[in-house]
N, CA, C and O atoms as a GROMACS GRO file, in nm:
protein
  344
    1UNK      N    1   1.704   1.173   4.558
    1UNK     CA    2   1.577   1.105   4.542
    1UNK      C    3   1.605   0.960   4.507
    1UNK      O    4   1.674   0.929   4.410
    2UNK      N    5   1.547   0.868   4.592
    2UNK     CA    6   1.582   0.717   4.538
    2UNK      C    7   1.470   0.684   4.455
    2UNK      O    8   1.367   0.752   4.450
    3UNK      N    9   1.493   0.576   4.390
    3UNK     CA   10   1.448   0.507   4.251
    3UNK      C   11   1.309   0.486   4.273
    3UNK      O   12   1.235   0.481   4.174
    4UNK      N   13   1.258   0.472   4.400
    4UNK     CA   14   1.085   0.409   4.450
    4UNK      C   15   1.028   0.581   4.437
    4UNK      O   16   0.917   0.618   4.398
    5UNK      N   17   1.147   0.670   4.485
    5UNK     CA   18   1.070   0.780   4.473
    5UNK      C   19   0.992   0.841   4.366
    5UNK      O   20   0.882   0.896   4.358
    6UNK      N   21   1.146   0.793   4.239
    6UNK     CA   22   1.072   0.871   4.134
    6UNK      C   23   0.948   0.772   4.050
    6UNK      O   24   0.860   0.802   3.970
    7UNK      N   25   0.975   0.692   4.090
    7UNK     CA   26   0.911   0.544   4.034
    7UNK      C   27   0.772   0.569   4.082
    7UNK      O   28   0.687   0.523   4.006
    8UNK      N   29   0.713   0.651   4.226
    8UNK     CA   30   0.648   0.728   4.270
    8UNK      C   31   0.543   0.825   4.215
    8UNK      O   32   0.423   0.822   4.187
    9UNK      N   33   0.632   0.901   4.214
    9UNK     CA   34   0.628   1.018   4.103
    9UNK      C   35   0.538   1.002   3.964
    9UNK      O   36   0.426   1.039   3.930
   10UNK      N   37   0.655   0.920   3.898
   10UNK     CA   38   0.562   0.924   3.758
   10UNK      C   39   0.485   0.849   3.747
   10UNK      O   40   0.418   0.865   3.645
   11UNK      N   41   0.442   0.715   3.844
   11UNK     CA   42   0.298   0.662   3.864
   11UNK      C   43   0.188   0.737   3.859
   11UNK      O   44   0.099   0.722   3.775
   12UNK      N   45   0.188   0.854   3.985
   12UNK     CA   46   0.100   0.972   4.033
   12UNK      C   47   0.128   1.040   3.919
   12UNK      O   48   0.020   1.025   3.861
   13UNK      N   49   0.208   1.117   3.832
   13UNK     CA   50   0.190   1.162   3.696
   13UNK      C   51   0.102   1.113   3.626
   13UNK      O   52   0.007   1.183   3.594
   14UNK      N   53   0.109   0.996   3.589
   14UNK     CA   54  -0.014   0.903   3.505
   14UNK      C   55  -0.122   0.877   3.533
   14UNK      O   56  -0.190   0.799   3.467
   15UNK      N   57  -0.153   0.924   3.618
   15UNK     CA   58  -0.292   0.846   3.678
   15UNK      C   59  -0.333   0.978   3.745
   15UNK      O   60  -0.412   0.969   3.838
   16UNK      N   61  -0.272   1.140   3.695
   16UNK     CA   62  -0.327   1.243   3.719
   16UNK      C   63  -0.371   1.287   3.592
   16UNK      O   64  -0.466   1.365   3.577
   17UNK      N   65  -0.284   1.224   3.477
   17UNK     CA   66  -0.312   1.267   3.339
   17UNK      C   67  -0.426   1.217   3.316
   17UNK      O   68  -0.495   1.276   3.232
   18UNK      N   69  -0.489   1.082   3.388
   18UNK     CA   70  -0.584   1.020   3.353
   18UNK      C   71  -0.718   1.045   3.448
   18UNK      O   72  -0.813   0.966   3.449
   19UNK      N   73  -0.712   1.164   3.525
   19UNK     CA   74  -0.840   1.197   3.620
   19UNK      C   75  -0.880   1.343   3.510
   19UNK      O   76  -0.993   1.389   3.522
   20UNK      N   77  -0.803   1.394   3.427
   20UNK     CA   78  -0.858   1.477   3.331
   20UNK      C   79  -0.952   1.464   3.220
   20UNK      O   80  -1.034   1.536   3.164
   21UNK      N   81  -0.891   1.297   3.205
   21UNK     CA   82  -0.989   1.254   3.038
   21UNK      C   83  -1.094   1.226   3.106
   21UNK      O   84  -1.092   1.202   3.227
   22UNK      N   85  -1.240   1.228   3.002
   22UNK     CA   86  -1.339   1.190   3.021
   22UNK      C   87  -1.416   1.022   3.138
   22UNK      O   88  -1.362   0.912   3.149
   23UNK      N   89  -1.528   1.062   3.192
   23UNK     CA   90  -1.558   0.941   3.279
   23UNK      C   91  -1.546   0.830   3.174
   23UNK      O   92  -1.473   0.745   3.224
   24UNK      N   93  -1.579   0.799   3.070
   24UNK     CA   94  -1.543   0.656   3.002
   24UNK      C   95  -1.374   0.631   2.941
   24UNK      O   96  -1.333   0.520   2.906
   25UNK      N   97  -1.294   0.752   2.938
   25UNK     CA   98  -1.187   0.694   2.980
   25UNK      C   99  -1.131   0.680   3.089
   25UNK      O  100  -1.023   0.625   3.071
   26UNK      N  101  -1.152   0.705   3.206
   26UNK     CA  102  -1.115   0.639   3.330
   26UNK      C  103  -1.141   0.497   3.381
   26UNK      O  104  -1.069   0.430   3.454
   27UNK      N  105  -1.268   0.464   3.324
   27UNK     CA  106  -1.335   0.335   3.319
   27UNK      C  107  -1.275   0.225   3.253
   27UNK      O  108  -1.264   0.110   3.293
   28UNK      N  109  -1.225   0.297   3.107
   28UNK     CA  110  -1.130   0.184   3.036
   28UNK      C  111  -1.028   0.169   3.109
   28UNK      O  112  -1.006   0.057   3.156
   29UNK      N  113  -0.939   0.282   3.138
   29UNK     CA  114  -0.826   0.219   3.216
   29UNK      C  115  -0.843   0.193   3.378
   29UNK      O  116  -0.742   0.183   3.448
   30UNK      N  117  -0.950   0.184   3.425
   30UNK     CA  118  -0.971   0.072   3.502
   30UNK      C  119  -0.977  -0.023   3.466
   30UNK      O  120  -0.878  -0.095   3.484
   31UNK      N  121  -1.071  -0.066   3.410
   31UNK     CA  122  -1.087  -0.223   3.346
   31UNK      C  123  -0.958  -0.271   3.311
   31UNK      O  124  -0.924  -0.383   3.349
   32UNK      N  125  -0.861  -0.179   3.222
   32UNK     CA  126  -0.735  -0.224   3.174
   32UNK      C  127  -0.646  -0.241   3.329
   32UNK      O  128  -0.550  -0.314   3.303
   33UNK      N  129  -0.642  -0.206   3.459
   33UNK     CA  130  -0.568  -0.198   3.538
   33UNK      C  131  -0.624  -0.346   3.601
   33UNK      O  132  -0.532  -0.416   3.644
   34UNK      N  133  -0.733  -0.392   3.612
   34UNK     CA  134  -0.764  -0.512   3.661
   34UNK      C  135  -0.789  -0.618   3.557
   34UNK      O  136  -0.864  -0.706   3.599
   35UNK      N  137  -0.745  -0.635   3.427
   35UNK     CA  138  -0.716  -0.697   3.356
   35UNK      C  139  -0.579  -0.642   3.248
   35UNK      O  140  -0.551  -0.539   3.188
   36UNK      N  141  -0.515  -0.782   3.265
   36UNK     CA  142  -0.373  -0.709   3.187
   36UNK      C  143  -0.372  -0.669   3.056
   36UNK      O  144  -0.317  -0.570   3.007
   37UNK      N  145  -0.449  -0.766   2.994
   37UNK     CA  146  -0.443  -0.693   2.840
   37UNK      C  147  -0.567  -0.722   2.782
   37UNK      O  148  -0.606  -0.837   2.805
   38UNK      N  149  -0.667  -0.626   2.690
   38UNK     CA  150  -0.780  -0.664   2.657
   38UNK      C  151  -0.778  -0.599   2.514
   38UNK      O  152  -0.687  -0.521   2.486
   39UNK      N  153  -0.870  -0.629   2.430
   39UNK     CA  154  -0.880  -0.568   2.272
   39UNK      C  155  -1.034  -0.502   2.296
   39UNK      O  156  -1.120  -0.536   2.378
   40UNK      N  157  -1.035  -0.422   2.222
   40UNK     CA  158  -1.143  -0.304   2.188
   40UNK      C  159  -1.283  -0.403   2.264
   40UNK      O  160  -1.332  -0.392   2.376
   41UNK      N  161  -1.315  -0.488   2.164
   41UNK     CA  162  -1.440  -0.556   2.144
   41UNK      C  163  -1.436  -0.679   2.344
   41UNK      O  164  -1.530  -0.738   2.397
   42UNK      N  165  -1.331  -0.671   2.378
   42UNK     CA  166  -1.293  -0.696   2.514
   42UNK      C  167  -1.326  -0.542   2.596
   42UNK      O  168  -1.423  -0.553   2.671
   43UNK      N  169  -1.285  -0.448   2.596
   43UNK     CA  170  -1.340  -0.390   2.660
   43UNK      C  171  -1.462  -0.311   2.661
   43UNK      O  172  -1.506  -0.254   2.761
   44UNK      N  173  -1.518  -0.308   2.536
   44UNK     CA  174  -1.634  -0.289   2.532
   44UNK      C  175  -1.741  -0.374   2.630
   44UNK      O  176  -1.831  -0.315   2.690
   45UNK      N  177  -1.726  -0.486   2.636
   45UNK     CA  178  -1.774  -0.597   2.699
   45UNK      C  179  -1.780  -0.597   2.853
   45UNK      O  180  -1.871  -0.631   2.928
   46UNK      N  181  -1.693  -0.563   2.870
   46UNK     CA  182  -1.626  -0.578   3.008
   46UNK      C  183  -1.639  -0.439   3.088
   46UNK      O  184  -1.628  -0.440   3.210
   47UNK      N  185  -1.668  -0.296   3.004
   47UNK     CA  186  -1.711  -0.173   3.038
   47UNK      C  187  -1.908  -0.169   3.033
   47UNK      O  188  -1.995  -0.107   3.094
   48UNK      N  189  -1.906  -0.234   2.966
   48UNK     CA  190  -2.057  -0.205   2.910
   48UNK      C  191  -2.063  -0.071   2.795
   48UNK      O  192  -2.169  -0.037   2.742
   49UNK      N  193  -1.938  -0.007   2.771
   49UNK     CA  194  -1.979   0.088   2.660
   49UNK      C  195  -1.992   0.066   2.526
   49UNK      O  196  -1.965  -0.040   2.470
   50UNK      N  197  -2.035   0.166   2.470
   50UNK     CA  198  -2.036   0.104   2.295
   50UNK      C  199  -1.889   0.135   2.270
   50UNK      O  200  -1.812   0.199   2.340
   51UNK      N  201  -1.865   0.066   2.138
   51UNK     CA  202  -1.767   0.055   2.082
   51UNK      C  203  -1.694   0.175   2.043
   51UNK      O  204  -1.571   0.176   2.039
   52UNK      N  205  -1.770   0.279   2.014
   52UNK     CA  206  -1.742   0.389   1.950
   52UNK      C  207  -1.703   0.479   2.057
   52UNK      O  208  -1.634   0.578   2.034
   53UNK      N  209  -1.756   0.442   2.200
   53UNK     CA  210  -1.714   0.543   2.331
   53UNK      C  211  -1.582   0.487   2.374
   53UNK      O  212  -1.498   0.571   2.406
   54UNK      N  213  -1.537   0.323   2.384
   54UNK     CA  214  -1.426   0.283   2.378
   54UNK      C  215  -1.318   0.308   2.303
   54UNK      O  216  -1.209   0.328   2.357
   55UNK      N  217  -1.341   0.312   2.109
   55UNK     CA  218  -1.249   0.380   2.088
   55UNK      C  219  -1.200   0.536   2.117
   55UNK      O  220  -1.083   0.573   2.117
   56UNK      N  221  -1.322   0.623   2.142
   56UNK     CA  222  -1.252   0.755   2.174
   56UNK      C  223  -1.184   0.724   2.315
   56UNK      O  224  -1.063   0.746   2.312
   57UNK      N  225  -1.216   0.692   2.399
   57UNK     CA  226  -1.157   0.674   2.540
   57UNK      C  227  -1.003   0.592   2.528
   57UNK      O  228  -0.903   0.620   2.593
   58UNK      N  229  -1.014   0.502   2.445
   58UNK     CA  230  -0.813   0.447   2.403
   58UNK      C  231  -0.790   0.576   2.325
   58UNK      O  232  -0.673   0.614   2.337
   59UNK      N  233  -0.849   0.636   2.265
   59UNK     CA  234  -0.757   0.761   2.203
   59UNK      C  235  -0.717   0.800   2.273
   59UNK      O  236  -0.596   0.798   2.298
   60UNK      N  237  -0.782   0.841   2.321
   60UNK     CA  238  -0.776   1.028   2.482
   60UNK      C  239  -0.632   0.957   2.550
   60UNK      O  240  -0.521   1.009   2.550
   61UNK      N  241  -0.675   0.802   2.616
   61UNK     CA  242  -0.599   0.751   2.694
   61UNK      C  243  -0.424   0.745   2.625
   61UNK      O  244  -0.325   0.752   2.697
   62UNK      N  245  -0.421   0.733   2.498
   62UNK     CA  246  -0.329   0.716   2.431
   62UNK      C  247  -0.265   0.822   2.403
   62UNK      O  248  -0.149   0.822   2.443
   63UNK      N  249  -0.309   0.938   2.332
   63UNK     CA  250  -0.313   1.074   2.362
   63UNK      C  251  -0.177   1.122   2.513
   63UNK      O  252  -0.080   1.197   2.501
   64UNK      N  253  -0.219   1.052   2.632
   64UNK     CA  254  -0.165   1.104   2.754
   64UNK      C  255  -0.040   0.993   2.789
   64UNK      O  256   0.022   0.993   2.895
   65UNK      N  257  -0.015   0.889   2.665
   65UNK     CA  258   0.007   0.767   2.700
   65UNK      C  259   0.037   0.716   2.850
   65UNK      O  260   0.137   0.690   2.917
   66UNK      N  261  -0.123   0.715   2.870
   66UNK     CA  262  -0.176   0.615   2.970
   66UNK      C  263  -0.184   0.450   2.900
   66UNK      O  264  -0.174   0.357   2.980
   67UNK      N  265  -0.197   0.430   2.801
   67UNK     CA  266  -0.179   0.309   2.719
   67UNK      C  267  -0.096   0.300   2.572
   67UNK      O  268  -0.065   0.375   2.479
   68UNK      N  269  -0.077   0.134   2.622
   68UNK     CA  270   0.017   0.072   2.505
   68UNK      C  271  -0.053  -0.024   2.435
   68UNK      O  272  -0.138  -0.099   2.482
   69UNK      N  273  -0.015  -0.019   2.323
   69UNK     CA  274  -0.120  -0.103   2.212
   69UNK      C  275  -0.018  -0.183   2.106
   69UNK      O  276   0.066  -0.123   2.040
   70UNK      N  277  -0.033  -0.294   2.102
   70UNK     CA  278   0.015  -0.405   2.021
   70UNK      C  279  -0.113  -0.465   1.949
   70UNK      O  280  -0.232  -0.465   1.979
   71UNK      N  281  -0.025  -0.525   1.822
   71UNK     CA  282  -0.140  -0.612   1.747
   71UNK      C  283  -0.081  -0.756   1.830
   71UNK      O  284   0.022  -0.797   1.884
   72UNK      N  285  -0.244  -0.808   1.793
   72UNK     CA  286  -0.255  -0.946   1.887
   72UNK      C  287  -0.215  -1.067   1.789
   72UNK      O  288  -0.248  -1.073   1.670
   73UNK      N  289  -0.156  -1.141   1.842
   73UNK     CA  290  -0.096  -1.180   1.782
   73UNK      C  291  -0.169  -1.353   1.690
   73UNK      O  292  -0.145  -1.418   1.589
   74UNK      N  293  -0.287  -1.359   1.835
   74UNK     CA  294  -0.398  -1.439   1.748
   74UNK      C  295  -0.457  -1.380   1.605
   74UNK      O  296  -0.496  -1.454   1.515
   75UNK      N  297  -0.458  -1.283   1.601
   75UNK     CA  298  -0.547  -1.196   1.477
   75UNK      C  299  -0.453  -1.039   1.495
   75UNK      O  300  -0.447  -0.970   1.597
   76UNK      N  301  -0.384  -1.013   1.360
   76UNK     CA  302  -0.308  -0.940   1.319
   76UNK      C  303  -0.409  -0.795   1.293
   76UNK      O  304  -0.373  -0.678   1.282
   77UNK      N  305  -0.574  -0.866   1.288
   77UNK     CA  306  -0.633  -0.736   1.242
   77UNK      C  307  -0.655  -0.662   1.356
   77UNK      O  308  -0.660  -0.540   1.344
   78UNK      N  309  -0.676  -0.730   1.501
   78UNK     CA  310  -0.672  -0.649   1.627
   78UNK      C  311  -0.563  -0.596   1.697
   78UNK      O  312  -0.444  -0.617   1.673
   79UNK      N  313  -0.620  -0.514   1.799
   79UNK     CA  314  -0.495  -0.474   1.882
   79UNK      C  315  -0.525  -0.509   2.019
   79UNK      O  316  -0.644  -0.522   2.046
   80UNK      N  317  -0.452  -0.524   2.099
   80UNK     CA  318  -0.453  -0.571   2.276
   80UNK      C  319  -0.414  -0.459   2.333
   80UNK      O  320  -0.326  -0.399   2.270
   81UNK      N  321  -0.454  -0.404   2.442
   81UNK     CA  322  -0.409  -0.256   2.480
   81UNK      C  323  -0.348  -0.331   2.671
   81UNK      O  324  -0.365  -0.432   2.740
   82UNK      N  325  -0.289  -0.228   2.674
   82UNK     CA  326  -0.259  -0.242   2.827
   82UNK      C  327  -0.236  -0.111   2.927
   82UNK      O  328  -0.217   0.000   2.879
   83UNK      N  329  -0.238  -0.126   3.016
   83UNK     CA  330  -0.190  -0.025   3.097
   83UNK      C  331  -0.062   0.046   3.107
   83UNK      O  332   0.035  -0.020   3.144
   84UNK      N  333  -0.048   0.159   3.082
   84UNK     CA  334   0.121   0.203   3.073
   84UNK      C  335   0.165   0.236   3.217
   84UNK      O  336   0.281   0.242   3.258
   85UNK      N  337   0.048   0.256   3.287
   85UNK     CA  338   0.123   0.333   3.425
   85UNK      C  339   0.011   0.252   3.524
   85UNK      O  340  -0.080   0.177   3.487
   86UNK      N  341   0.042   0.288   3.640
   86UNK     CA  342   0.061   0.220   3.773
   86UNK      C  343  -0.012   0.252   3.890
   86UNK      O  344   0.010   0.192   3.995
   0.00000   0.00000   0.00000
């Protein structure tokens, strides 16, 4: 198996883990796939959901790690999330 294959592979792994979670987490990590990195109160915005459906949806998503989360580095009290898979 060459390297694109498996590279393949565990793309379609991730993004099968992520047709299980709920319709507002698929939505976040859309939004997160057409923007590289966004914080909660960013994707709330940018989804139209409330805040409280965004954080369960980075859970779930995190949960399957479909996402990676860093604190931002403008403000230590947020976090920036991104896409883990492909």
């Amino acid at each position: 198996m060459s390297t694109t294959d498996a590279d393949t592979r565990t793309d379609a792994d991730g993004w099968e883990a992520v047709r299980e979670l709920p319709p507002s987490a698929k939505l976040v990590a859309k939004a997160l796939e057409y923007n590289d990195r966004l914080t909660q109160s960013q994707l709330a915005e940018e989804t139209l959901l409330p805040a409280r459906t965004v954080r369960y949806a980075l859970t779930r998503l995190e949960e399957c790690d479909a996402v990676d989360s860093r604190f931002s580095f403008t403000d230590a009290r947020k976090r920036v999330y991104t896409l883990a898979i492909e």
